[in-house]
N, CA, C and O atoms as CSV, one atom per row, in Angstrom:
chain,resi,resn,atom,element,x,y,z
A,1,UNK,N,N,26.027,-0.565,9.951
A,1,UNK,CA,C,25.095,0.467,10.324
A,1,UNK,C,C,23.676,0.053,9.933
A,1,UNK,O,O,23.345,-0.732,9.044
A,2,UNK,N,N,22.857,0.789,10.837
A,2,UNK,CA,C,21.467,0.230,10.162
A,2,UNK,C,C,20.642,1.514,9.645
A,2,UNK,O,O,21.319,2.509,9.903
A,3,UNK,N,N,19.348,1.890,8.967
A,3,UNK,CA,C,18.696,2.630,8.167
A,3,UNK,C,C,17.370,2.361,9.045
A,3,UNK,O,O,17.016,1.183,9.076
A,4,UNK,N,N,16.616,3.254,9.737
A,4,UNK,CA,C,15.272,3.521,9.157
A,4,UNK,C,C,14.201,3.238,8.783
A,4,UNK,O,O,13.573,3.915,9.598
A,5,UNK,N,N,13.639,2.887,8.338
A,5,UNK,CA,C,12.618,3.245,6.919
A,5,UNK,C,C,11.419,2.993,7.061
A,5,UNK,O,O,10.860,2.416,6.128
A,6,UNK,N,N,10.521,3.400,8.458
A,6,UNK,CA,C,9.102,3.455,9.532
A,6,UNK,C,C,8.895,2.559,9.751
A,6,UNK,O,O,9.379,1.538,9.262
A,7,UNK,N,N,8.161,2.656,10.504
A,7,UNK,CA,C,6.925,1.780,11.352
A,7,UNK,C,C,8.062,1.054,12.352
A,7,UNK,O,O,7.952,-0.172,12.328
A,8,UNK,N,N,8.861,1.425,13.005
A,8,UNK,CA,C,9.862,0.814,13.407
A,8,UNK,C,C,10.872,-0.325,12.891
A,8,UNK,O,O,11.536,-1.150,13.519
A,9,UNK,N,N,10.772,-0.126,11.826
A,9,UNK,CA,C,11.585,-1.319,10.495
A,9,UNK,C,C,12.610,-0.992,10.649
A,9,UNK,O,O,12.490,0.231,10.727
A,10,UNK,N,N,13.644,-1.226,10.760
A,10,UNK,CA,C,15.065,-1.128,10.784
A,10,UNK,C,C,15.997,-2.226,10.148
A,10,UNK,O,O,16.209,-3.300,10.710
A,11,UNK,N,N,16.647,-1.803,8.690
A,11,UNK,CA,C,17.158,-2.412,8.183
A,11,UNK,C,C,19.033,-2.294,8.385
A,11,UNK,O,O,19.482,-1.226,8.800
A,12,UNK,N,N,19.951,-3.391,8.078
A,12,UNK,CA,C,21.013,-3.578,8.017
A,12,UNK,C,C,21.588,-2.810,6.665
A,12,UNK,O,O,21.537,-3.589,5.713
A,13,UNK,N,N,21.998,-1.811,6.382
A,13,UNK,CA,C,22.408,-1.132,5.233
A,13,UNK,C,C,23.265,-1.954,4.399
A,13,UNK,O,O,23.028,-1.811,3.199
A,14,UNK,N,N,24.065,-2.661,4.641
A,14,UNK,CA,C,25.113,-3.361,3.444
A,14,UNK,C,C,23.728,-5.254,3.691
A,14,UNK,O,O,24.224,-6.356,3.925
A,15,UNK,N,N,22.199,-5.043,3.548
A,15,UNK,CA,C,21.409,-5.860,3.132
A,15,UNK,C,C,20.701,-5.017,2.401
A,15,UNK,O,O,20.074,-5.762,1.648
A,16,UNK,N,N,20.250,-3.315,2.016
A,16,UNK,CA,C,19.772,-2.692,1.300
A,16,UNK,C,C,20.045,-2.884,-0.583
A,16,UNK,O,O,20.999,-2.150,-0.837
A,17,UNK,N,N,19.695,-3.384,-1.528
A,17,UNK,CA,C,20.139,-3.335,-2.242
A,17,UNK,C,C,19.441,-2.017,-3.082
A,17,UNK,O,O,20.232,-1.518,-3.882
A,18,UNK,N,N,17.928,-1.290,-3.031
A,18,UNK,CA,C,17.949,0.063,-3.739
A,18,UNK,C,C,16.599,0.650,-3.124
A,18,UNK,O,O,15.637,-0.069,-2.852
A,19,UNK,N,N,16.623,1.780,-2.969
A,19,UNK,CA,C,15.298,2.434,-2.562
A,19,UNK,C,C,14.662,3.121,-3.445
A,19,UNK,O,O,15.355,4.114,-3.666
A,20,UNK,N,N,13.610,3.148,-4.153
A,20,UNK,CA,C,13.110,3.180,-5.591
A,20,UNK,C,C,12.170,4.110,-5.224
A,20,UNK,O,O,11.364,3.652,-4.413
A,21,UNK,N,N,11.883,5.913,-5.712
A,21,UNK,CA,C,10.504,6.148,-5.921
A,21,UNK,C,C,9.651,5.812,-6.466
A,21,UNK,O,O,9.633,6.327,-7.584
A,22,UNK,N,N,8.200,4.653,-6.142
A,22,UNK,CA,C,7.219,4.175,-6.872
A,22,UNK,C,C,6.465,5.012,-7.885
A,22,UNK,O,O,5.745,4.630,-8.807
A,23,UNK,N,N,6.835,6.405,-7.456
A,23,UNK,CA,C,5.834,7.484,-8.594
A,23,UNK,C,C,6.726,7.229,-10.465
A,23,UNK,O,O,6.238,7.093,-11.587
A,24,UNK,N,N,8.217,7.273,-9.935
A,24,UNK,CA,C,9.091,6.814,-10.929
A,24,UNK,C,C,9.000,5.882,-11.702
A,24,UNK,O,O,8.889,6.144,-12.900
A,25,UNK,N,N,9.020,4.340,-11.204
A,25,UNK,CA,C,8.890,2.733,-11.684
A,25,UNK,C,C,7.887,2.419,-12.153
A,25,UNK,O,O,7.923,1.880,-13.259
A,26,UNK,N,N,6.661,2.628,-11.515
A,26,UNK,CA,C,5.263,2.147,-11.097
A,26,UNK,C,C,4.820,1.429,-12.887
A,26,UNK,O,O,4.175,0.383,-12.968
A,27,UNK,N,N,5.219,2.074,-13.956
A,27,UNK,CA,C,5.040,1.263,-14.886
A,27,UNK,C,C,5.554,0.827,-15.752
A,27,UNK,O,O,5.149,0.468,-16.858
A,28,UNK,N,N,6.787,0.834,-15.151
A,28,UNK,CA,C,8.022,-0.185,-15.914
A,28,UNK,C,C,7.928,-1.933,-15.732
A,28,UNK,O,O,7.801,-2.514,-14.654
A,29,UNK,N,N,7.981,-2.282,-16.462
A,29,UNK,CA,C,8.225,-4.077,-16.539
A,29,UNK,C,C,8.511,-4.960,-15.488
A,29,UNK,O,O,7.959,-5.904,-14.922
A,30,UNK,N,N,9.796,-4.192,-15.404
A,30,UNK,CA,C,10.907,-4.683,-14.418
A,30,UNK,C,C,10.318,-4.602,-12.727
A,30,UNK,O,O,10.602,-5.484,-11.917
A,31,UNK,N,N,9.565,-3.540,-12.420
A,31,UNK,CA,C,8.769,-2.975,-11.168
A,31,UNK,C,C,7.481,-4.407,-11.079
A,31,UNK,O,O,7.383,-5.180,-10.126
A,32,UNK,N,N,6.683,-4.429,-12.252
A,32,UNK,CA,C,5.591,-5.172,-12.129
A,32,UNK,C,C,5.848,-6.719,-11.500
A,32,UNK,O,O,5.240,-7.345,-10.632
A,33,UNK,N,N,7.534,-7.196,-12.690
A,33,UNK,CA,C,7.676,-8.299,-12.084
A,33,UNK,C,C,7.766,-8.779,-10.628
A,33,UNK,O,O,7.202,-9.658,-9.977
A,34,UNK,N,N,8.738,-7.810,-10.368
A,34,UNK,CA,C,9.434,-7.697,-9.030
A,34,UNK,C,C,8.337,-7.938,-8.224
A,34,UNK,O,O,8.086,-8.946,-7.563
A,35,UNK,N,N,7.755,-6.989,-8.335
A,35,UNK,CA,C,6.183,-7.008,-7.096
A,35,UNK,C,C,5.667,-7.806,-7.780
A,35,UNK,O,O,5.851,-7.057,-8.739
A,36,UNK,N,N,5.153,-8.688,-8.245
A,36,UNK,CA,C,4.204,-9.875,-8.115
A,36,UNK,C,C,5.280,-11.328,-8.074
A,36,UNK,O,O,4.798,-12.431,-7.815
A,37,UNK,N,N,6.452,-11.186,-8.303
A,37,UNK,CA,C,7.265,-12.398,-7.887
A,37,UNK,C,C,7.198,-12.198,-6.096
A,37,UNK,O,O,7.208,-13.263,-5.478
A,38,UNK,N,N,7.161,-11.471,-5.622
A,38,UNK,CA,C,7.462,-10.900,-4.132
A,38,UNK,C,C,6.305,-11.036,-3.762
A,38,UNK,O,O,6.181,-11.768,-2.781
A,39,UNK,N,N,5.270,-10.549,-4.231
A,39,UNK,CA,C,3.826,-10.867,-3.850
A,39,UNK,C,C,3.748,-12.762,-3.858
A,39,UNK,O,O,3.591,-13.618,-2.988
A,40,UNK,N,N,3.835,-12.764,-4.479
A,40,UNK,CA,C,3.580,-14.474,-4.749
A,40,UNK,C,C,4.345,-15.731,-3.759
A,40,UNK,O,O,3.988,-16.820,-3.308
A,41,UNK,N,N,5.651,-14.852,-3.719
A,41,UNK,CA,C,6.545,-15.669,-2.386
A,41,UNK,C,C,5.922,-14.980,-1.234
A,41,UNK,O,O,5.620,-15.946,-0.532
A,42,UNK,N,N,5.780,-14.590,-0.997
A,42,UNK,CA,C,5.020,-13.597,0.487
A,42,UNK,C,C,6.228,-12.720,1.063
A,42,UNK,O,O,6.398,-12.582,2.274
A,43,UNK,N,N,6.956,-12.207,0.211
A,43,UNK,CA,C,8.078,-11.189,0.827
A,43,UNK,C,C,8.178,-9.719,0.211
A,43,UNK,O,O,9.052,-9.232,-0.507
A,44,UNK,N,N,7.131,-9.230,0.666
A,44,UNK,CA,C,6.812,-8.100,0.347
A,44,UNK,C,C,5.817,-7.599,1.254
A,44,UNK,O,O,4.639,-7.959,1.252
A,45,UNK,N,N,6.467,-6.536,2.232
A,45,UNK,CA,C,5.634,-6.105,3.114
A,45,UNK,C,C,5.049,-4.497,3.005
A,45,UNK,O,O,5.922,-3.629,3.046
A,46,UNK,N,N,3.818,-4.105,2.886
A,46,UNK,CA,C,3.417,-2.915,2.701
A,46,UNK,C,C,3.444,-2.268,4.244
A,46,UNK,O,O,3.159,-3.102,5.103
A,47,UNK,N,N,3.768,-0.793,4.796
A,47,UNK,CA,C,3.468,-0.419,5.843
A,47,UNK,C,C,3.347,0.649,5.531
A,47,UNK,O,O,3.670,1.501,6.359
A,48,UNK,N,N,2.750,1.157,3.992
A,48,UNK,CA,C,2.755,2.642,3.582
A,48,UNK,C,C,0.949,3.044,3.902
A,48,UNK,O,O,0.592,4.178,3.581
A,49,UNK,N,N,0.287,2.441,4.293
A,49,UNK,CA,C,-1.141,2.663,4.509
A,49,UNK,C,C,-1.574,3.212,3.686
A,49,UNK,O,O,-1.731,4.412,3.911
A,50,UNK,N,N,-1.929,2.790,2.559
A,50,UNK,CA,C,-2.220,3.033,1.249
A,50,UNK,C,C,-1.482,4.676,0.998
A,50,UNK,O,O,-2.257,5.628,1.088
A,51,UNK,N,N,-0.671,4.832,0.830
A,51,UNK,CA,C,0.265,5.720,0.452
A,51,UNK,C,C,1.398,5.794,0.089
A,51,UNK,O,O,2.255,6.591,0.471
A,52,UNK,N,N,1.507,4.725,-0.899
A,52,UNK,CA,C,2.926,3.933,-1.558
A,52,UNK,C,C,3.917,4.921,-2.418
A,52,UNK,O,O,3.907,5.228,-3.610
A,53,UNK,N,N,4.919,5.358,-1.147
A,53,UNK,CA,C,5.643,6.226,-2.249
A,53,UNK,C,C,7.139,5.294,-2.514
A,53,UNK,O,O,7.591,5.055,-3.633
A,54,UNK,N,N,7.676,4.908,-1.389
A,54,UNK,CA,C,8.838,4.201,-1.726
A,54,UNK,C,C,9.409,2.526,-1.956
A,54,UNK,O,O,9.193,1.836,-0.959
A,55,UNK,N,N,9.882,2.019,-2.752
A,55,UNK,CA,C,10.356,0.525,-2.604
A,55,UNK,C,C,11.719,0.717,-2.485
A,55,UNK,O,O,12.543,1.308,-3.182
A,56,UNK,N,N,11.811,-0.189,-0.986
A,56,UNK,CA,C,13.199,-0.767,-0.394
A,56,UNK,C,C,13.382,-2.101,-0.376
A,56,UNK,O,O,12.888,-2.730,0.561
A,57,UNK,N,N,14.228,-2.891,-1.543
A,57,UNK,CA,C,14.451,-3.669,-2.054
A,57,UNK,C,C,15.803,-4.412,-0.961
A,57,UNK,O,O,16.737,-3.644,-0.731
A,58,UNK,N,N,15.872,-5.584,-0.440
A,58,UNK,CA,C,16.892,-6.241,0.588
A,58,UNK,C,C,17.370,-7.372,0.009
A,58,UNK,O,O,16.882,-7.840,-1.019
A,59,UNK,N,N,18.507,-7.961,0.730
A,59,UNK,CA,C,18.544,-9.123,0.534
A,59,UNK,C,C,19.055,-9.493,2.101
A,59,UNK,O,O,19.627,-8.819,2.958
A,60,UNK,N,N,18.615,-10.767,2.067
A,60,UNK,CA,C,18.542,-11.412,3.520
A,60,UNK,C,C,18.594,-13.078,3.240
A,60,UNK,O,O,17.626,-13.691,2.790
A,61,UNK,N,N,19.849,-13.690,3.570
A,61,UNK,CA,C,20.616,-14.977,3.417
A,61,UNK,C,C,20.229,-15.576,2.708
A,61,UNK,O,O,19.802,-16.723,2.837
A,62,UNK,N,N,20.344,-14.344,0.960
A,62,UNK,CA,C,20.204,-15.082,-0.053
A,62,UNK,C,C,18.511,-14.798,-0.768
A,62,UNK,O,O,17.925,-15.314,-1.720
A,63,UNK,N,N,18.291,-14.181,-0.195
A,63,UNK,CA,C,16.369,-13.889,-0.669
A,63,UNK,C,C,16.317,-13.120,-0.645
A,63,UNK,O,O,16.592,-12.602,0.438
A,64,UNK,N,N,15.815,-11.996,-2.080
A,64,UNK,CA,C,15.225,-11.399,-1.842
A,64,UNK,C,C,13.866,-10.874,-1.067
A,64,UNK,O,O,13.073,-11.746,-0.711
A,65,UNK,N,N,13.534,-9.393,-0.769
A,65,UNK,CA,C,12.637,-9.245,0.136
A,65,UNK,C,C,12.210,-7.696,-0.274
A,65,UNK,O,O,13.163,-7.055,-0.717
A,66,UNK,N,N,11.168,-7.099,-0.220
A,66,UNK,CA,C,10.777,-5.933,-0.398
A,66,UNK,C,C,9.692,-5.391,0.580
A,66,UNK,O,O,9.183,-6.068,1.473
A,67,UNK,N,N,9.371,-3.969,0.282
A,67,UNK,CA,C,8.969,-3.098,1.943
A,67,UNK,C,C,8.954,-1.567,1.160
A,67,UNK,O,O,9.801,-0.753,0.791
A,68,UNK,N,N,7.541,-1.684,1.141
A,68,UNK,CA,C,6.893,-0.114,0.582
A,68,UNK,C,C,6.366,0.074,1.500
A,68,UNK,O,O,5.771,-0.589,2.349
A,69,UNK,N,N,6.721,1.549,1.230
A,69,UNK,CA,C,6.766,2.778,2.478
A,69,UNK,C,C,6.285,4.057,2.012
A,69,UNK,O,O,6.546,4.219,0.820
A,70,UNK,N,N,5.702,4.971,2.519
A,70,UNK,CA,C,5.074,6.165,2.741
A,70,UNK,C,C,6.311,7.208,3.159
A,70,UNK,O,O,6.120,8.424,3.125
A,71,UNK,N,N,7.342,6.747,3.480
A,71,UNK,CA,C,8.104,7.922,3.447
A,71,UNK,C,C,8.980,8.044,2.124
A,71,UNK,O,O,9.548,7.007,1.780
A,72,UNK,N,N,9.138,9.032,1.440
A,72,UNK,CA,C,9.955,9.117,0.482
A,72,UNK,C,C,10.700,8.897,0.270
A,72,UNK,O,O,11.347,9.362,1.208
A,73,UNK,N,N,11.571,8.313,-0.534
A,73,UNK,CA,C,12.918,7.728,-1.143
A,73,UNK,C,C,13.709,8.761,-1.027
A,73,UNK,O,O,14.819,8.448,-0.595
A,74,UNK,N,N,13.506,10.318,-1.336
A,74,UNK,CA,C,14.940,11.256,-1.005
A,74,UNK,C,C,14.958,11.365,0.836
A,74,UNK,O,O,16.000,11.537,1.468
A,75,UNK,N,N,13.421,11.207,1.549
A,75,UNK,CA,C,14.071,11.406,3.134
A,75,UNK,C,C,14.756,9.940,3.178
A,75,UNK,O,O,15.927,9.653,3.428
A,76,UNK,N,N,13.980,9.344,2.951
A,76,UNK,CA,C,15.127,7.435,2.884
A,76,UNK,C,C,16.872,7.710,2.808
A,76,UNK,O,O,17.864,7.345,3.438
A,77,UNK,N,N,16.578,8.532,1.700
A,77,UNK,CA,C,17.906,8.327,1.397
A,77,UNK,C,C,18.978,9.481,2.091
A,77,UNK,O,O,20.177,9.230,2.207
A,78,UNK,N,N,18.305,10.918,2.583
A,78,UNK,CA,C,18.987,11.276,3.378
A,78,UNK,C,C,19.132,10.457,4.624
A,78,UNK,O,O,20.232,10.535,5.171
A,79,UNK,N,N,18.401,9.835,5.068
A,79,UNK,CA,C,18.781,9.549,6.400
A,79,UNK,C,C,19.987,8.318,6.227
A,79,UNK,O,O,20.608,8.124,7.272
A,80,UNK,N,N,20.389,7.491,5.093
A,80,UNK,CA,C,21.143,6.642,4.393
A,80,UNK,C,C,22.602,7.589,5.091
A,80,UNK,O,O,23.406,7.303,5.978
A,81,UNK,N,N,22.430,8.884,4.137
A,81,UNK,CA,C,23.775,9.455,4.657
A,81,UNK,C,C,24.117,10.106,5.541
A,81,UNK,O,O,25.181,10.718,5.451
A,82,UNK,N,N,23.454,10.176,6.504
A,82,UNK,CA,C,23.397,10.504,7.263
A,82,UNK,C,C,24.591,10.146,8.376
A,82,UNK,O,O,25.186,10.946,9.097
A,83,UNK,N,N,24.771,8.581,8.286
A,83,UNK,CA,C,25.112,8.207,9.164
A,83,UNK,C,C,26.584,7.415,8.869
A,83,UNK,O,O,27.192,6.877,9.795
């Protein structure tokens, strides 16, 4: 099945590994690394137009990959079960 998660992004759900509210993380350790290891490889795509509420964390043949988003992590995640 696939997920969602704007701008016409459509991810493979069993490649989702977590959808994170950024208001939550934003200054934990573990968050900082993540985003600047991801920043630094270039796999980290913003499409929240400066309105960063969610991180959707992937993996894709073996790489990680990340994708902050403006829609919220609980609509994220309803639409998860949705289906």
């Amino acid at each position: 099945m696939y997920l969602h998660i704007g701008k016409d992004i459509i991810l493979k759900k069993e490649e989702i590994i977590g959808i994170f509210n950024i208001e939550s993380i934003a200054e934990t350790k573990e968050y900082k690394i993540i985003i600047d290891k991801l920043k630094e490889e270039r796999k980290i795509q913003d499409i929240s137009k400066e309105d960063q509420k969610t991180l959707i964390l992937y993996k894709k043949n073996d790489n990680l990959y990340g994708i902050i988003s403006n829609i919220s992590s609980n609509s994220i995640g309803k639409r998860n079960k949705n289906d």
